[in-house]
C-alpha positions as CSV (number, residue, x, y, z in Angstrom):
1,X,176.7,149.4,99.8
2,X,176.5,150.7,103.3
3,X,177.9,153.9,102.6
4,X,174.9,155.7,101.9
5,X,172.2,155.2,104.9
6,X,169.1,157.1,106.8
7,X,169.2,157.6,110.4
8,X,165.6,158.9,112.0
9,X,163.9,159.2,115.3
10,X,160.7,158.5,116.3
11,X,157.7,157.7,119.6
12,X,155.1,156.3,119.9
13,X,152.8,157.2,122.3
14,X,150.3,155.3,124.7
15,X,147.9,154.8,122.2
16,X,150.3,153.5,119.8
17,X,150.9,156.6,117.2
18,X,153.7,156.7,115.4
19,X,155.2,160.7,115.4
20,X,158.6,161.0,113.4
21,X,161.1,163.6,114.9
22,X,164.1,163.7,113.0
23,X,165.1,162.1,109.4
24,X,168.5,162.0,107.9
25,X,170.0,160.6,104.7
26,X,173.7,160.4,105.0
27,X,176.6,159.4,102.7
28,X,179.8,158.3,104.3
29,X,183.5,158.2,103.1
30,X,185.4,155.2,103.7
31,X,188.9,155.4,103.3
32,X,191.0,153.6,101.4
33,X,191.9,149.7,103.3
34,X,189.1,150.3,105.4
35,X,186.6,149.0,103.5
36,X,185.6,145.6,105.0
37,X,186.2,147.1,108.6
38,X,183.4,147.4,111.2
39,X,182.8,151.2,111.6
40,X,180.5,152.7,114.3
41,X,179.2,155.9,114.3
42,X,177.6,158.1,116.8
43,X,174.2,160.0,116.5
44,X,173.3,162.4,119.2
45,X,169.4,163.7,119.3
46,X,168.4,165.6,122.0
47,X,164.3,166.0,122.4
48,X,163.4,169.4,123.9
49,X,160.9,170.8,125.1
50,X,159.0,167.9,127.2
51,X,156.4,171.1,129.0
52,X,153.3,169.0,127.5
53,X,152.6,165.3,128.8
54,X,151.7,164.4,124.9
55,X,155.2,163.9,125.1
56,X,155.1,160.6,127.0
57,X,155.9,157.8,124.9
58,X,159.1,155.3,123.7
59,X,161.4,156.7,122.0
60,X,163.4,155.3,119.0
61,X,166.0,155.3,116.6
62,X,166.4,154.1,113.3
63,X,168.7,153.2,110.5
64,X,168.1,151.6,107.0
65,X,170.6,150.7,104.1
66,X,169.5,149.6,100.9
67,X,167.7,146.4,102.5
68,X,168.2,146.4,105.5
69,X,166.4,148.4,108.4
70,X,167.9,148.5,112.2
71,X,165.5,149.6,115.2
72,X,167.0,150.5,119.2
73,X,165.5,149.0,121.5
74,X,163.6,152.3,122.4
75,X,163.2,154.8,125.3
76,X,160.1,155.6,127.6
77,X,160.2,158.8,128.5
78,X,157.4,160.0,131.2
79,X,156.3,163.8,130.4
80,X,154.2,165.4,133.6
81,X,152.6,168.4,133.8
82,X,153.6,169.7,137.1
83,X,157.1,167.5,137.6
84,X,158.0,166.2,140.6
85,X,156.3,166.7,143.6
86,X,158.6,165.5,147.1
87,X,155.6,163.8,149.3
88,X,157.4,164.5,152.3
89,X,154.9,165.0,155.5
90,X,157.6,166.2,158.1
91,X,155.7,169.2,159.4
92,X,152.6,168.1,158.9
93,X,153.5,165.0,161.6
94,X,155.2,167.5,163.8
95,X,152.4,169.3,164.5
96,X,150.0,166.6,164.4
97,X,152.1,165.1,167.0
98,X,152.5,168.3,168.6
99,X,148.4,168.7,169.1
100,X,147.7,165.2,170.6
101,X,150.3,165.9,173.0
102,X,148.9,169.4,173.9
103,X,144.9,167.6,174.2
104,X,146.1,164.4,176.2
105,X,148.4,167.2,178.5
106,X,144.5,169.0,178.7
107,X,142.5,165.9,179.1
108,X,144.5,164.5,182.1
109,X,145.0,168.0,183.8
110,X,140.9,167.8,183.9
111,X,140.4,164.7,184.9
112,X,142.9,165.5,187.9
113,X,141.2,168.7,188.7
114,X,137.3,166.8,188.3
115,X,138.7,164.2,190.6
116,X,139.7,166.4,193.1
């Protein structure tokens, strides 16, 4: 009975679409004395190609039998347009620092020299 199976994978995107990606239908052997075992099997799908942001969404997989359907639990995957940007100000403080310093050297070298 649970020989012969689908396997697909599918997202849904932030407005709730449904897009499939990949449908299977697949028959498996089961050897002789292994018939009322517990076998697990492993399907790989990659998703390439993630350059647009429509790509943002859960992603699942699913399998049915005969009458019974099985769904993961899902994956979010985050698609942006320009990736990762590090928000690191380390120059930009330097020479910030580095200017105040250079005024308040300025503004007490002329109040010294007014007082004078």
């Amino acid at each position: 009975k649970y020989t012969n199976f689908s396997i697909g994978y599918y997202w849904i995107n932030s407005l709730g679409q449904k897009t499939s990606i990949y449908n299977s239908s697949e028959n498996i052997h089961i050897p002789s004395g292994a018939e009322n075992e517990t076998a697990t099997l492993s399907y790989d799908h990659r998703i390439v190609l993630l350059e647009k942001t429509y790509s943002t969404g859960t992603y699942y997989c699913e399998v049915k039998w005969n009458d019974v359907q099985k769904v993961g639990k899902g994956v979010f995957v985050l698609a942006r347009g320009t990736g990762y940007i590090d928000t690191s100000y380390g120059w930009e403080i330097l020479v910030t620092l580095t200017v105040l310093a250079a005024l308040s050297i300025t503004a007490t070298a002329l109040l010294l020299w007014k007082r004078k």
